[in-house]
N, C-alpha and C positions, 0 to 999 in steps of 0.2 A: 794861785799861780801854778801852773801843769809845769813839773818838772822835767828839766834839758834833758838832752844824751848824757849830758858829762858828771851828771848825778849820781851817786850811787845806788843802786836800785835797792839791795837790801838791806841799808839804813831805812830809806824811805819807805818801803811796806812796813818796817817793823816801827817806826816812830814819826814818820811826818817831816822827819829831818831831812834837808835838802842840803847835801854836803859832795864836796870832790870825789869821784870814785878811786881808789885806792887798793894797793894787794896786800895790806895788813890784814890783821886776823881781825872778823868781827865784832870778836869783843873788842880790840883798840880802838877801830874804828868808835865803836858807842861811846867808848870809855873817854877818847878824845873830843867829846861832844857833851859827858856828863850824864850818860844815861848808863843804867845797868838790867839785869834780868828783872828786876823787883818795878823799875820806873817802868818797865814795857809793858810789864803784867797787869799795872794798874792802868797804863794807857787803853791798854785791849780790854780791859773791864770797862773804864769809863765808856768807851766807845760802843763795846756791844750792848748796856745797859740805855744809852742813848739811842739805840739800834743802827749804828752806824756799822760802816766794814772794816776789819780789821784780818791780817793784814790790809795795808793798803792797796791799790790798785795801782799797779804803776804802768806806764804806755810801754807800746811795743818798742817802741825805739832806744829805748831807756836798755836795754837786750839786746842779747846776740841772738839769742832763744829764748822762748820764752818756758820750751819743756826745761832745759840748762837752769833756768832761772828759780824755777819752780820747785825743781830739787835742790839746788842749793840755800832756796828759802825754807825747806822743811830742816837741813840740816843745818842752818843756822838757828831755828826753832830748838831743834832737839839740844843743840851744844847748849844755848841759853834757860833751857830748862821749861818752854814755851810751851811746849804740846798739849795744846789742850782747847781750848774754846775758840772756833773761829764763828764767824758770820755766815749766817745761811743763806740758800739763794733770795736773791731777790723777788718777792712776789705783790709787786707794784704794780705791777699789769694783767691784764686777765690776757688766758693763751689765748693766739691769734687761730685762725681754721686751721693752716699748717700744722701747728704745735697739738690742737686737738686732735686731730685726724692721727696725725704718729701715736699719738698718747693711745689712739680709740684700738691703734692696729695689732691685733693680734697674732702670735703665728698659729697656722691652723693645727697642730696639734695641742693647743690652749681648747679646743672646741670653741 
């Protein structure tokens, strides 16, 4: 199920939880759901060992910004004591011409 606007987005990146958005402190927020620093850690293991993404991916809508969001997801990270393994990109597809042609372009003082 893709999570509403009215979710809070960094519950949802950091646990899967789709919960009210709220201006309590993060940790309440988890804390009022049952999760802690230790349950999220092991969530992001489970998940990148299964090579899944973690944080989550949440839609734009879900934001006001998504640069706003992005830092407030590291420093939600950092308070939780999270910093450390995220998921790499994605390399599911092979680059399209576009994507090789930039990748090929070099600036002329590279020779």
């Amino acid at each position: 199920m893709a999570p509403s606007c009215k979710v809070d987005p960094l519950v949802y990146a950091l646990t899967g939880e789709q919960i009210p958005a709220s201006n309590t402190t993060i940790q309440t927020r988890l804390a009022q759901i049952g999760w802690n620093s230790a349950d999220i850690a092991k969530f992001r293991d489970d998940r990148l060992a299964a090579g899944l993404s973690w944080p989550l991916a949440v839609e734009p809508e879900m934001v006001v910004s998504m640069a706003a969001f992005a830092a407030e997801l590291m420093a939600a990270r950092s308070q939780l004591g999270l910093v450390g393994p995220v998921s790499p990109p994605s390399r599911r597809r092979a680059l399209n011409a576009d994507e090789k042609r930039l990748i090929a372009d070099r600036p002329p003082h590279w020779g």
